[in-house]
Backbone of each chain as ProteinMPNN parsed JSONL, in Angstrom:
{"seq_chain_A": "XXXXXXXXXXXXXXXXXXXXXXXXXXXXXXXXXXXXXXXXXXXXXXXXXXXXXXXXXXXXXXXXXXXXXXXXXXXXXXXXXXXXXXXXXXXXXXXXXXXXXXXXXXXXXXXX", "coords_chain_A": {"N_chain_A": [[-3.964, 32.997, 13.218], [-5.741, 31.156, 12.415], [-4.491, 29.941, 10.534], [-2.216, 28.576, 11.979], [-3.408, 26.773, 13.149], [-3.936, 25.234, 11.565], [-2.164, 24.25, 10.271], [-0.574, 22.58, 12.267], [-2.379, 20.902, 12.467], [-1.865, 19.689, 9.874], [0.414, 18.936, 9.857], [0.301, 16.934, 12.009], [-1.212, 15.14, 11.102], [0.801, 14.634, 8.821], [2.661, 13.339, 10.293], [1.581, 11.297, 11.468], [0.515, 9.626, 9.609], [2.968, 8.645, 8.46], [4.075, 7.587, 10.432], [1.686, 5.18, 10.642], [2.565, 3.946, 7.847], [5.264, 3.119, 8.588], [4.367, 1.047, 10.599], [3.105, -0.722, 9.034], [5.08, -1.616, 7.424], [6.748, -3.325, 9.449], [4.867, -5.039, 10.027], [4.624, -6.31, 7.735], [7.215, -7.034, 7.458], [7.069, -8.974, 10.165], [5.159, -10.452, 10.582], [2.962, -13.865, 10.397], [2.353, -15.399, 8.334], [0.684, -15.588, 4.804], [-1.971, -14.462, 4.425], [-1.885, -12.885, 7.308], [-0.003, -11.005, 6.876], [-0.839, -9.479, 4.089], [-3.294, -8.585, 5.549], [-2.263, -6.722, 7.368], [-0.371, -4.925, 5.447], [-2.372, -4.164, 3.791], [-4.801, -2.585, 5.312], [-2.985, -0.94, 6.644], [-2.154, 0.975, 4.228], [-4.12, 1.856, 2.93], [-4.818, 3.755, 5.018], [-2.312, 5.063, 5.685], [-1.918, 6.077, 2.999], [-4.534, 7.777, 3.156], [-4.415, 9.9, 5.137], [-1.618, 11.138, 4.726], [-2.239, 12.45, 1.944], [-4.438, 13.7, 3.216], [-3.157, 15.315, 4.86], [-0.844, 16.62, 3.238], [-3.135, 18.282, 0.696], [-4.408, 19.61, 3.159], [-1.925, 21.66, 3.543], [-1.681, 22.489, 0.73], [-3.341, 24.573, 0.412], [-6.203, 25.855, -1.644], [-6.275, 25.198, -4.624], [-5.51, 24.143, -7.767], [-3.826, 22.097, -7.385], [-4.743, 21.458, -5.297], [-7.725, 19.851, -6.351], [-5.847, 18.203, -7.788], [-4.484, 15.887, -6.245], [-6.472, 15.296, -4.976], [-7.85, 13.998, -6.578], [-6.11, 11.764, -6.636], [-6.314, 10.506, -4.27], [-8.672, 9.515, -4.178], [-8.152, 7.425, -6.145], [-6.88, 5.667, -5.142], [-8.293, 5.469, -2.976], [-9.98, 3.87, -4.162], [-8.096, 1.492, -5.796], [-6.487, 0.387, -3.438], [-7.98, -1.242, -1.826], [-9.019, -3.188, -3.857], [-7.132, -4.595, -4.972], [-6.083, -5.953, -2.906], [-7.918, -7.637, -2.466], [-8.06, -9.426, -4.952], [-5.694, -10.348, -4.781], [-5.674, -11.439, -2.234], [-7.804, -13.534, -3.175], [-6.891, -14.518, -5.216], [-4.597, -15.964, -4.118], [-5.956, -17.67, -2.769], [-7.21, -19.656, -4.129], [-5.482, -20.157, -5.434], [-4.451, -22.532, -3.759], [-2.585, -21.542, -1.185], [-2.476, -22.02, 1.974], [-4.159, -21.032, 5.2], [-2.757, -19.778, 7.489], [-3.074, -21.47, 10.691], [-4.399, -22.052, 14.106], [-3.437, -25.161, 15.94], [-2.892, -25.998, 18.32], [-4.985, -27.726, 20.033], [-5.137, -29.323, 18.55], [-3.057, -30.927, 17.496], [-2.191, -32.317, 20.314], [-2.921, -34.727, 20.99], [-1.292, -36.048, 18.782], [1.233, -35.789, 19.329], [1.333, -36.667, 21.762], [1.262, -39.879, 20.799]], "CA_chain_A": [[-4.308, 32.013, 14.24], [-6.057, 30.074, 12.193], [-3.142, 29.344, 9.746], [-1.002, 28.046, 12.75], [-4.125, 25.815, 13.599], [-4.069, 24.256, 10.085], [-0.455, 23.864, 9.676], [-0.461, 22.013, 13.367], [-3.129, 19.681, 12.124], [-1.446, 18.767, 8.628], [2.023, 17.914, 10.542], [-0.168, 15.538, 12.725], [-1.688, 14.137, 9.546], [1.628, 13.653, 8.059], [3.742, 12.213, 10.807], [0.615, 10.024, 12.144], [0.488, 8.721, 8.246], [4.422, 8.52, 7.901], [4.207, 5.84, 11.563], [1.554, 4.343, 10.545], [3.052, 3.432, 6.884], [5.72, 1.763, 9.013], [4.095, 0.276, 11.689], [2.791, -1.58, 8.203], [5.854, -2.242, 6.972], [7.148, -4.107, 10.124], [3.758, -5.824, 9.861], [4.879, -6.869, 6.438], [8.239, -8.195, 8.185], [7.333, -10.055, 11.172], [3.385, -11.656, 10.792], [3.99, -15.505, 9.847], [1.854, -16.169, 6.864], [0.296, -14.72, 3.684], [-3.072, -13.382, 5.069], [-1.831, -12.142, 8.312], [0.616, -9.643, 6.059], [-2.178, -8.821, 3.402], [-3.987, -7.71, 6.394], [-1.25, -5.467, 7.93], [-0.211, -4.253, 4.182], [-3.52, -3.711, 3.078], [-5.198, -2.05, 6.17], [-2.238, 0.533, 6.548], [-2.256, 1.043, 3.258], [-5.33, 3.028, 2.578], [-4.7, 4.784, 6.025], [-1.066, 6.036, 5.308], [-2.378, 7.281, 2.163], [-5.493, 8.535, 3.79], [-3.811, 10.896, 6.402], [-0.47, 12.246, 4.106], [-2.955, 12.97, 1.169], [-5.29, 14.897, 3.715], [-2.081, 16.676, 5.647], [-0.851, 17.496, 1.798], [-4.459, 19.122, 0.702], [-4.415, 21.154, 3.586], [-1.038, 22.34, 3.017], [-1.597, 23.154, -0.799], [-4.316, 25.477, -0.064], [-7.236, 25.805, -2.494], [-5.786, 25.705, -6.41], [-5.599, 22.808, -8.93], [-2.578, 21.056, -7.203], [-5.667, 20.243, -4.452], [-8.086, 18.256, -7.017], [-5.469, 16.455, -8.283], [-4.002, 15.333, -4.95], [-8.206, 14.672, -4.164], [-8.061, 12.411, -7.308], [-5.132, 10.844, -5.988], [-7.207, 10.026, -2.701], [-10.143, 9.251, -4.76], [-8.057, 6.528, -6.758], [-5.966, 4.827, -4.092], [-9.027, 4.403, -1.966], [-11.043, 2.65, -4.736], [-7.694, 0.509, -6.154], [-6.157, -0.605, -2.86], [-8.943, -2.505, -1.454], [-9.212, -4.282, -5.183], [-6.133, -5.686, -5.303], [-5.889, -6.339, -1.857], [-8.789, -8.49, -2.783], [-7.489, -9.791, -6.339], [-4.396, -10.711, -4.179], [-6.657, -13.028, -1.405], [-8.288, -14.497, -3.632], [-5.698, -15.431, -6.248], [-3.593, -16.882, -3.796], [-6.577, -18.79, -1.531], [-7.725, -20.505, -5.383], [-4.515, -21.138, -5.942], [-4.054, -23.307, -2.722], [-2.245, -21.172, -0.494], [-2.973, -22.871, 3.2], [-4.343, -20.243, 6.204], [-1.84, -20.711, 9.294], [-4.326, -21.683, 12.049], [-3.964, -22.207, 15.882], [-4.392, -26.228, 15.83], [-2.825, -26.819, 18.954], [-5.376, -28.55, 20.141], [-5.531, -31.058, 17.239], [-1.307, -31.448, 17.47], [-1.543, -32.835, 21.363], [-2.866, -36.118, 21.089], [-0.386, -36.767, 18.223], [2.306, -35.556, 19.942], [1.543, -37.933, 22.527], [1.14, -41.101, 20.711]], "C_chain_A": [[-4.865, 30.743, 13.615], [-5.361, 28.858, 11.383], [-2.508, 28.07, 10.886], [-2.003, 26.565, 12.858], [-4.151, 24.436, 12.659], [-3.179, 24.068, 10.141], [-0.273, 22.872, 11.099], [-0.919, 20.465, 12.559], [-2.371, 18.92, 10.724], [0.009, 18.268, 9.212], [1.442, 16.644, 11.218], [-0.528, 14.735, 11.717], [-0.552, 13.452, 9.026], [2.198, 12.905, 8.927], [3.214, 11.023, 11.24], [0.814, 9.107, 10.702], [1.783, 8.05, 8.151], [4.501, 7.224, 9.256], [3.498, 4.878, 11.256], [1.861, 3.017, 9.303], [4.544, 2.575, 7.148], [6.329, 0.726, 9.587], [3.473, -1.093, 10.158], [3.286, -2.468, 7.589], [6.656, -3.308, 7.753], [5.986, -5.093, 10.286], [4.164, -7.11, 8.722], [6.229, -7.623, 6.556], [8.172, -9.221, 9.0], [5.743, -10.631, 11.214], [4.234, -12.846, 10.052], [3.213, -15.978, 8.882], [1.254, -15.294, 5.913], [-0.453, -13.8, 4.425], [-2.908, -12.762, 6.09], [-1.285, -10.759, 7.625], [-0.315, -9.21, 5.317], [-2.866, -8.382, 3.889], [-3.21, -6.607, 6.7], [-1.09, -4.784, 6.769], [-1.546, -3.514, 3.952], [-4.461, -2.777, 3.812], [-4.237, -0.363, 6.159], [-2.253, 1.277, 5.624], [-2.937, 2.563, 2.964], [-5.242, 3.999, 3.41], [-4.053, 5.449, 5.997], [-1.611, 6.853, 4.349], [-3.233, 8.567, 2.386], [-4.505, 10.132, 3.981], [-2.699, 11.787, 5.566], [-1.103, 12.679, 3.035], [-3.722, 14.241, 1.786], [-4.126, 16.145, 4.057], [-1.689, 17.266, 4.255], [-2.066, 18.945, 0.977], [-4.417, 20.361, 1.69], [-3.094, 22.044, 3.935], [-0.909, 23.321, 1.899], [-2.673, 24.182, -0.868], [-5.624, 25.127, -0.948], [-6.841, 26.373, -3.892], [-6.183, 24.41, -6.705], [-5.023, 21.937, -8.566], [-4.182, 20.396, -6.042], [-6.623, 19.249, -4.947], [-7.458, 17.562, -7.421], [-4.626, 15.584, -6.815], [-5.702, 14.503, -4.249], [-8.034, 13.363, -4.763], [-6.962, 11.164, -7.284], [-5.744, 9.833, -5.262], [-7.844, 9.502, -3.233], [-9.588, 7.271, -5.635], [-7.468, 5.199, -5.728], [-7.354, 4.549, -3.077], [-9.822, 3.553, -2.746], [-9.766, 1.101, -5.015], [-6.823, -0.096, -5.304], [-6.789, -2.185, -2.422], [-9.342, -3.566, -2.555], [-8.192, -4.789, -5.289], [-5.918, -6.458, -4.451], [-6.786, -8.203, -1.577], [-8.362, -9.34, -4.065], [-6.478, -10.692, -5.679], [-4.534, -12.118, -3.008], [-6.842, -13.576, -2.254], [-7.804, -15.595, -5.046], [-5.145, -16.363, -5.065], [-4.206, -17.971, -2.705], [-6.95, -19.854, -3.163], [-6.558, -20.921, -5.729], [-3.615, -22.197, -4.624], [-3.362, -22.845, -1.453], [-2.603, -21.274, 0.915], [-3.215, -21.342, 4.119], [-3.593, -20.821, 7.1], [-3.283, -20.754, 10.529], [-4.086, -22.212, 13.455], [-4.349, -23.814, 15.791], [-3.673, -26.702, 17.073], [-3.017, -27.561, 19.987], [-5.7, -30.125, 19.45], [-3.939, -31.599, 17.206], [-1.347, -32.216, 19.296], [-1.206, -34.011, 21.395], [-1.634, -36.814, 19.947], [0.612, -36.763, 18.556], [2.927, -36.551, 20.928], [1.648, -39.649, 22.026], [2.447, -41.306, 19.805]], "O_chain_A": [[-4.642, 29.6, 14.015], [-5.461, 27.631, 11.412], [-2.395, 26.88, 10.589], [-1.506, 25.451, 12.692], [-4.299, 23.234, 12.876], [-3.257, 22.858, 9.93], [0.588, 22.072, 10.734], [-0.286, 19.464, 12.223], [-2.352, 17.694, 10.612], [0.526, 17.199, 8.887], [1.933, 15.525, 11.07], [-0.051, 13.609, 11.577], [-0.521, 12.249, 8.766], [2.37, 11.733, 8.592], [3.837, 9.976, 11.417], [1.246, 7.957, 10.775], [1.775, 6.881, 7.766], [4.937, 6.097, 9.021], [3.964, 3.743, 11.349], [1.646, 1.812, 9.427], [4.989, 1.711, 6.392], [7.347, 0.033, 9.561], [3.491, -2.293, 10.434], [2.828, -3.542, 7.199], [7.242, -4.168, 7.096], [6.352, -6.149, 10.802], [4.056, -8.333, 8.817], [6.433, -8.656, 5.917], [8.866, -10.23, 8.876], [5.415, -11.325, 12.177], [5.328, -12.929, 9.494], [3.436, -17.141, 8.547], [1.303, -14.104, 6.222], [-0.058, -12.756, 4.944], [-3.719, -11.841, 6.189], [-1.863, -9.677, 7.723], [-0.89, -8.285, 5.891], [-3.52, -7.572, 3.23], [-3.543, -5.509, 6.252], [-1.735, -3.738, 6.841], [-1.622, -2.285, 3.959], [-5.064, -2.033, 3.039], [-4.581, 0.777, 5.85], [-2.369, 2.462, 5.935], [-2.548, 3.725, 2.843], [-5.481, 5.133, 2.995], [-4.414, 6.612, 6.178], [-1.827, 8.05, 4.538], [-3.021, 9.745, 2.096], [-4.127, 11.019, 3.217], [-2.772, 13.013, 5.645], [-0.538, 13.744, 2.787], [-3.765, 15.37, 1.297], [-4.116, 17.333, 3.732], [-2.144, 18.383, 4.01], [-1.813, 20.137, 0.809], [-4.397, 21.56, 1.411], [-3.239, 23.084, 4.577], [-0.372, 24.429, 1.888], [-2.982, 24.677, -1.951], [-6.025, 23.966, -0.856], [-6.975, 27.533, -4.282], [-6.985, 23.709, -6.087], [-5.28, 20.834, -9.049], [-4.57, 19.228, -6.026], [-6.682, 18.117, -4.467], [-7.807, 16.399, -7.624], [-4.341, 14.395, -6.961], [-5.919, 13.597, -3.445], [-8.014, 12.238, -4.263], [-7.008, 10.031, -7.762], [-5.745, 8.625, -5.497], [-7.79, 8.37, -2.754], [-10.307, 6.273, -5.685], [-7.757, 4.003, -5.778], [-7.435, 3.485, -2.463], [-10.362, 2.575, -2.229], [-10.091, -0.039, -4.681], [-6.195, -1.041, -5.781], [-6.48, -3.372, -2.523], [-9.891, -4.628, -2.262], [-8.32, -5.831, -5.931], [-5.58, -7.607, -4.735], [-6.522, -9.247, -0.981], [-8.524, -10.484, -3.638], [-6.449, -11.855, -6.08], [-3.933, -13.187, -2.902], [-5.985, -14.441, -2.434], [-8.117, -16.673, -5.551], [-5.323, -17.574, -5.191], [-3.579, -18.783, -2.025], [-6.83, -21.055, -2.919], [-6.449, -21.998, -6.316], [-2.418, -22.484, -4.647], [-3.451, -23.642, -0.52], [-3.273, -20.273, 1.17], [-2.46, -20.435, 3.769], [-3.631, -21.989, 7.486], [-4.157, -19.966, 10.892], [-3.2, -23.066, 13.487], [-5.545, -24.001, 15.571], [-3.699, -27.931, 17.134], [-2.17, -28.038, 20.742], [-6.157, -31.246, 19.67], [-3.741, -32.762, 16.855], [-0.261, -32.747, 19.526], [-0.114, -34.534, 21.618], [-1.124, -37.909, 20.187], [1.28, -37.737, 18.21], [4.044, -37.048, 21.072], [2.053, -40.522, 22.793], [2.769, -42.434, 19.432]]}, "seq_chain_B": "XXXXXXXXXXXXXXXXXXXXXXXXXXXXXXXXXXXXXXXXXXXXXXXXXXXXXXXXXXXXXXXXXXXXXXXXXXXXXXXXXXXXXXXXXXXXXXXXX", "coords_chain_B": {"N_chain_B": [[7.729, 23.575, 8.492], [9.263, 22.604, 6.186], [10.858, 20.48, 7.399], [8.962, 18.941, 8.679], [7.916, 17.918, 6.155], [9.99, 16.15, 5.275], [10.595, 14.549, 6.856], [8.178, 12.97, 7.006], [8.502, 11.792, 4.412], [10.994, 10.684, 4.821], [10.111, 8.504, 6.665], [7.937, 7.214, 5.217], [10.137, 6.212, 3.099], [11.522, 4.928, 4.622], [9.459, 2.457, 4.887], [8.894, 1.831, 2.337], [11.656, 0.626, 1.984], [11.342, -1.832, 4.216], [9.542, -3.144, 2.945], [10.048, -4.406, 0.166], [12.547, -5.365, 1.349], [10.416, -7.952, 2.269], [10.091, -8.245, -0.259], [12.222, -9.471, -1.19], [12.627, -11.701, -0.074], [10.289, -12.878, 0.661], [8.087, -16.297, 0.679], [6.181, -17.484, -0.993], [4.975, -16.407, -4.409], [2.801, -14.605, -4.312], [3.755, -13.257, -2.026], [5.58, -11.871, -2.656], [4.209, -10.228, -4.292], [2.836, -8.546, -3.123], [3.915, -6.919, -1.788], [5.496, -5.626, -3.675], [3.522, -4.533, -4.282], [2.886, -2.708, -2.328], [4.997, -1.176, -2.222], [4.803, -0.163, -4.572], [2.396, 1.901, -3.863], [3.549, 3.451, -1.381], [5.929, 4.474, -3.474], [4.03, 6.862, -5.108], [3.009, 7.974, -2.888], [5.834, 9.407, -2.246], [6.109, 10.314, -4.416], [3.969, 12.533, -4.668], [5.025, 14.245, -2.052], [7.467, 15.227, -2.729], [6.325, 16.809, -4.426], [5.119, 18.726, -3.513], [7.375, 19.685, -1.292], [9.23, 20.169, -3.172], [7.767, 22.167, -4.782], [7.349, 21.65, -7.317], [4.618, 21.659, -9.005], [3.723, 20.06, -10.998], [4.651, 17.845, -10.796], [2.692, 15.929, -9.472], [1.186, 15.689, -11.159], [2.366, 13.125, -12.523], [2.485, 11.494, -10.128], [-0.295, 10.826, -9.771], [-0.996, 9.61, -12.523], [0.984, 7.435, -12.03], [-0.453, 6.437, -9.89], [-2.715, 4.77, -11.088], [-1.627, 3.302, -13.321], [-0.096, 1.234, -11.361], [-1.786, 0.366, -10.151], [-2.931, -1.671, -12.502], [-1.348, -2.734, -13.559], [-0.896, -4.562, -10.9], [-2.974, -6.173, -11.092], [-2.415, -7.154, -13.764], [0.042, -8.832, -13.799], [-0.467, -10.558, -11.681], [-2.927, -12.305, -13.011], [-1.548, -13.116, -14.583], [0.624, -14.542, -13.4], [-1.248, -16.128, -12.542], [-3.066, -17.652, -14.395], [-0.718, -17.918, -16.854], [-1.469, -16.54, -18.793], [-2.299, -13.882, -20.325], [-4.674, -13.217, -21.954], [-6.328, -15.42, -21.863], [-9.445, -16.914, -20.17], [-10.157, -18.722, -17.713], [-10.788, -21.718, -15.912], [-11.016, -20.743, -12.54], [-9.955, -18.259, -12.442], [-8.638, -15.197, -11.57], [-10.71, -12.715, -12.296], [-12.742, -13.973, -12.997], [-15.271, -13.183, -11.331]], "CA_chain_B": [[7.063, 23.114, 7.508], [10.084, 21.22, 5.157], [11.638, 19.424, 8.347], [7.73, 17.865, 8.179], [7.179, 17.305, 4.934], [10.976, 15.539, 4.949], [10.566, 13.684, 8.118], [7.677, 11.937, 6.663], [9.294, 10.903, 3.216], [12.347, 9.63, 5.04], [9.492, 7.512, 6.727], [7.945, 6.59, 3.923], [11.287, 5.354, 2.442], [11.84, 3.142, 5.485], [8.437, 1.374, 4.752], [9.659, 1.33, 1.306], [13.118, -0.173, 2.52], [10.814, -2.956, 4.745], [8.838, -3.997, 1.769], [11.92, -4.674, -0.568], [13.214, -7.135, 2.048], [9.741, -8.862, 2.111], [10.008, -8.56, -1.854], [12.997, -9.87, -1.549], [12.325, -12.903, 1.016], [8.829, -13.422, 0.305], [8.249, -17.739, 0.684], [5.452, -17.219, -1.971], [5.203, -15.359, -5.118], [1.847, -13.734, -3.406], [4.042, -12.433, -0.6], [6.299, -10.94, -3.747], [3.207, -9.187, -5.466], [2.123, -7.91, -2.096], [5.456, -6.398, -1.464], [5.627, -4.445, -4.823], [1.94, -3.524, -4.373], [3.044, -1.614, -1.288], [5.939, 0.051, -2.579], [4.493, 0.834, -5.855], [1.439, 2.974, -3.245], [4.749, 4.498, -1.476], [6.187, 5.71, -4.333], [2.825, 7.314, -5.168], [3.01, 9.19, -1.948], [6.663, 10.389, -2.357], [6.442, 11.784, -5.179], [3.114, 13.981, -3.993], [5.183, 14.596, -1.309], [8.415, 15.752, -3.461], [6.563, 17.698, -5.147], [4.935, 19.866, -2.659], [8.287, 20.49, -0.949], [10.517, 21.148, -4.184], [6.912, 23.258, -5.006], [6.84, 21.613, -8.626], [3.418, 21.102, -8.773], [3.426, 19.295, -11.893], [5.231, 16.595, -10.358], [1.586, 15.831, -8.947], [0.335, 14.41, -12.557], [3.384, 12.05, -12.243], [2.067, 10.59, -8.845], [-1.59, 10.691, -10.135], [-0.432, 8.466, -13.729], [1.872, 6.047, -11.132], [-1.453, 5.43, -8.948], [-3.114, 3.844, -12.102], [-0.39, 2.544, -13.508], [0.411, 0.578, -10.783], [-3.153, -0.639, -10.107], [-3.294, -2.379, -13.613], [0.127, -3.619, -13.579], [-0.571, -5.34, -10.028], [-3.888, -7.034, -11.712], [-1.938, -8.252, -14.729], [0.724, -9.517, -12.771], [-1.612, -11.609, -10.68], [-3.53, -13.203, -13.67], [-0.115, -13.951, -15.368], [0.965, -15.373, -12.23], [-2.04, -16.873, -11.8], [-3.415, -18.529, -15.497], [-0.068, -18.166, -17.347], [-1.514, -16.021, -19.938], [-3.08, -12.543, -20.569], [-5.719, -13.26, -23.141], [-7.627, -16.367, -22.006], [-10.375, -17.151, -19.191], [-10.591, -20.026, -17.054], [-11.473, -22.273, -14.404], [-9.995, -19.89, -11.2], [-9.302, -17.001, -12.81], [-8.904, -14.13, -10.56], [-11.384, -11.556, -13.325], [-14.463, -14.296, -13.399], [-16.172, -12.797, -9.861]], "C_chain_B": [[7.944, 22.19, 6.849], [10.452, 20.44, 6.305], [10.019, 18.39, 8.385], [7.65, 16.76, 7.434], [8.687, 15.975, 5.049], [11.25, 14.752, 5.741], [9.322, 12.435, 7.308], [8.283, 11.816, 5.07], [10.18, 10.467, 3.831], [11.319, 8.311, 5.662], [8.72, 6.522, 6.026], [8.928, 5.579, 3.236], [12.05, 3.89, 3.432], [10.914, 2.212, 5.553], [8.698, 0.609, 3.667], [10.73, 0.184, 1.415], [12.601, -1.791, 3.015], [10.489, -3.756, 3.421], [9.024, -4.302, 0.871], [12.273, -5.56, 0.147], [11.927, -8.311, 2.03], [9.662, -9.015, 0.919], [11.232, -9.705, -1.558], [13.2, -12.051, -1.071], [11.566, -13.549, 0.729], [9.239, -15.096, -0.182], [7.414, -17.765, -0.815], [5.967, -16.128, -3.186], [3.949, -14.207, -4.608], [2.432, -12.652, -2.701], [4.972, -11.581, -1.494], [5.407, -10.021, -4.065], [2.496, -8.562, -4.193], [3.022, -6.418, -1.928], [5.495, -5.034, -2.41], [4.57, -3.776, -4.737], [2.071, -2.166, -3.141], [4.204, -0.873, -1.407], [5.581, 0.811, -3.869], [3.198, 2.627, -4.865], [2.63, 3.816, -2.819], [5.13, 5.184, -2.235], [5.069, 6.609, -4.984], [3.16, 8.949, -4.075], [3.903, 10.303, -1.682], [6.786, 11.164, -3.474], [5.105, 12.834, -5.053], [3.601, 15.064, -2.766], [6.303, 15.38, -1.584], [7.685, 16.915, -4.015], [5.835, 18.947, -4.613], [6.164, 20.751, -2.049], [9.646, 21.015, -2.336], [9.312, 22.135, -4.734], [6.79, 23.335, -6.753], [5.513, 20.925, -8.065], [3.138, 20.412, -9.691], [4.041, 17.888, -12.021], [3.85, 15.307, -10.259], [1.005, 14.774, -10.412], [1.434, 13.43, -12.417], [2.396, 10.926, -11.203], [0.172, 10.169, -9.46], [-1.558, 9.384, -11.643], [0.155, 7.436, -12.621], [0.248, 5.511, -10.574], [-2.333, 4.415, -10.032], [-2.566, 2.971, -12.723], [-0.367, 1.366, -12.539], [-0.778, -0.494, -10.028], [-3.534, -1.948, -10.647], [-2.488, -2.934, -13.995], [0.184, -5.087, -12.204], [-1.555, -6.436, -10.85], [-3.164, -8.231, -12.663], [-1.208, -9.046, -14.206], [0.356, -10.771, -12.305], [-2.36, -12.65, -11.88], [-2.196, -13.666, -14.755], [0.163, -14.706, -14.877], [0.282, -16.942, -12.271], [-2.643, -18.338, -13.413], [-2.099, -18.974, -16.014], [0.164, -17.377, -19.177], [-2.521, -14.469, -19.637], [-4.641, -12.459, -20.824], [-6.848, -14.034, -22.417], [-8.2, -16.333, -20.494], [-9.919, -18.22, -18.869], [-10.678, -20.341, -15.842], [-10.457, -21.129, -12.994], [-9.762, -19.183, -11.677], [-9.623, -15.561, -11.658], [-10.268, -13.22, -11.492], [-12.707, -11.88, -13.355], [-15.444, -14.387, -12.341], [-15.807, -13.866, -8.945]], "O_chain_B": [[7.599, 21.009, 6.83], [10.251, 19.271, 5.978], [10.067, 17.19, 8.113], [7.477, 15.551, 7.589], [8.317, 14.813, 4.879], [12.239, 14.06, 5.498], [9.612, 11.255, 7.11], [8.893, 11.104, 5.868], [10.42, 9.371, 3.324], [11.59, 7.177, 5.266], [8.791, 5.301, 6.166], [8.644, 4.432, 2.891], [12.608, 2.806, 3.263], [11.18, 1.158, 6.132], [8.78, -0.618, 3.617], [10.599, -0.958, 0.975], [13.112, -2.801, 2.531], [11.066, -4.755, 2.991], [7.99, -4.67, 0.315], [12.362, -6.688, -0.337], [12.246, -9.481, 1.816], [9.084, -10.068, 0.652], [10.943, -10.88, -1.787], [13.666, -13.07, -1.581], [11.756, -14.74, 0.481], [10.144, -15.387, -0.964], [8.088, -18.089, -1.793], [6.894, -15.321, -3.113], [4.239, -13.011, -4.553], [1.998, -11.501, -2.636], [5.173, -10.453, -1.043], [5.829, -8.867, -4.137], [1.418, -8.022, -4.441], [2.695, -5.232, -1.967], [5.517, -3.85, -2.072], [4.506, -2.582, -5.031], [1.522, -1.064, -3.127], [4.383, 0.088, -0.658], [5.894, 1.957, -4.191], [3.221, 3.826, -5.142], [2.936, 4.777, -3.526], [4.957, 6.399, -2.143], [5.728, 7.384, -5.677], [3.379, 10.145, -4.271], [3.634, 11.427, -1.258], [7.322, 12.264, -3.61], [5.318, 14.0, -5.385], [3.084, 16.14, -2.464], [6.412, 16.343, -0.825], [8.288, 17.983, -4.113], [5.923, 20.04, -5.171], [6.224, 21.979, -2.114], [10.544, 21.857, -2.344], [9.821, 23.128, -5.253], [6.418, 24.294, -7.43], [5.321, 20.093, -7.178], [2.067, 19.848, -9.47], [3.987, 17.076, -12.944], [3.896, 14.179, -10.748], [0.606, 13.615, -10.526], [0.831, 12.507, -11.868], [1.812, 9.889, -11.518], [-0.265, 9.021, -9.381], [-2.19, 8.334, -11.536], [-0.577, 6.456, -12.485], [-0.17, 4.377, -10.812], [-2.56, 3.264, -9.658], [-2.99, 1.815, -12.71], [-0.703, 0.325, -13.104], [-0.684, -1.63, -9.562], [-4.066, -2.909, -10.093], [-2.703, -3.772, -14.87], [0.84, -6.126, -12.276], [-1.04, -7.481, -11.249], [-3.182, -9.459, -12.575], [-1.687, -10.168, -14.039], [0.878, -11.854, -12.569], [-2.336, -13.848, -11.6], [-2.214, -14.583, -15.575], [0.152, -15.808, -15.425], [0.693, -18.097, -12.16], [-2.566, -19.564, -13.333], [-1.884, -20.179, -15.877], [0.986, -17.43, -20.091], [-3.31, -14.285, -18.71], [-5.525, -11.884, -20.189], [-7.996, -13.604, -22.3], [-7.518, -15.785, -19.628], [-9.216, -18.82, -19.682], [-10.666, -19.598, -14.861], [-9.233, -21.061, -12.883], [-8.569, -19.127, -11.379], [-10.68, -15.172, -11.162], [-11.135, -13.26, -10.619], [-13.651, -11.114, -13.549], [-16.283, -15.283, -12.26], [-16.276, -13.89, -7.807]]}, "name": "protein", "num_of_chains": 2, "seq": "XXXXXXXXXXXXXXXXXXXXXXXXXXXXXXXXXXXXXXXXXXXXXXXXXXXXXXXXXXXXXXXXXXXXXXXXXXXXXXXXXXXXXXXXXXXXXXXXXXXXXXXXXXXXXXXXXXXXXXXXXXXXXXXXXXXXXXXXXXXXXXXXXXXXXXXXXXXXXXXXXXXXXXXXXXXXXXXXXXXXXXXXXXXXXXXXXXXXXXXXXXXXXXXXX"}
């Protein structure tokens, strides 16, 4: 009973991980500028991994294949959010413009 | 259990698939090094995920080497990109906080 209970929960883990990796990737198709995608990429990111790492783990039982699947988890949540960051801030120092809602500042020129 | 595990790698591979056309598209080189950064994590996940259902478990150090790997490859990348060189410091460097 309790098997079935676990094996339920790691299918939800994986297929929830496997949509939201890509609901990320259509993120990564249709947002309209750098930082909107670096958000969508970088957000899903850690979560996809999250969730198919956990549903994996409690698949594999309790052996050796589960710490190294932990230190999987363990590495991907410290080196997404660093590049993710490495990746802003390279490309805001190197001039890369934020898209911004200005159109209130486009009327009057529009008009004149 | 495999119709699972093989349902999510085919999903996987269509995030993969997405983030290849934004490699490929990408207006920036940013929106390039974003691109690879999220398929290099994918492949990460398929092969933990390969190697549960073919039940090599030593596939697992594979995916565990790729997640580092691909950490320190995006970094360099980025300060190549970004200075033009490996070695030296300077003004804007992604490395100097």
């Amino acid at each position: 009973m309790a098997d079935t209970a676990l094996d339920i929960l790691s299918w939800i883990l994986l297929i929830s991980g496997g949509v939201f990796g890509v609901m990320g990737g259509i993120g990564l198709i249709r947002f309209p500028d750098f930082y909107t995608r670096l958000h969508a990429a970088g957000v899903t990111d850690t979560l996809c991994a999250l969730m198919i790492i956990l549903g994996l783990i409690i698949q594999a039982g309790l052996s050796i294949l589960t710490v190294k699947l932990a230190l999987i988890l363990l590495f991907l949540m410290f080196t997404a959010p660093t590049a993710s960051h490495a990746l802003a801030r390279s490309a805001l120092v190197d001039g890369v413009e934020p898209q911004v809602d200005d159109c209130e500042k486009e009327k009057p020129s529009s008009n004149s | 259990m495999e119709t699972v595990l093989v349902l999510t790698t085919l999903l996987v591979f269509v995030t993969m698939m997405l983030a290849l056309i934004r490699a490929l598209r990408g207006p920036t080189i940013y929106d390039r090094i974003l691109a690879v950064n999220v398929f290099g994590t994918k492949t990460v996940l398929v092969v933990a995920l390969i190697s549960l259902l073919k039940g090599h478990s030593d596939l697992v150090d594979v995916a565990l080497v790729y997640a580092l790997i691909n950490f320190i490859a995006i970094v360099a990348v980025l300060k190549l990109v970004k200075m033009g060189d490996l070695g030296q410091a300077g003004e804007g460097d992604i490395t100097d906080g």
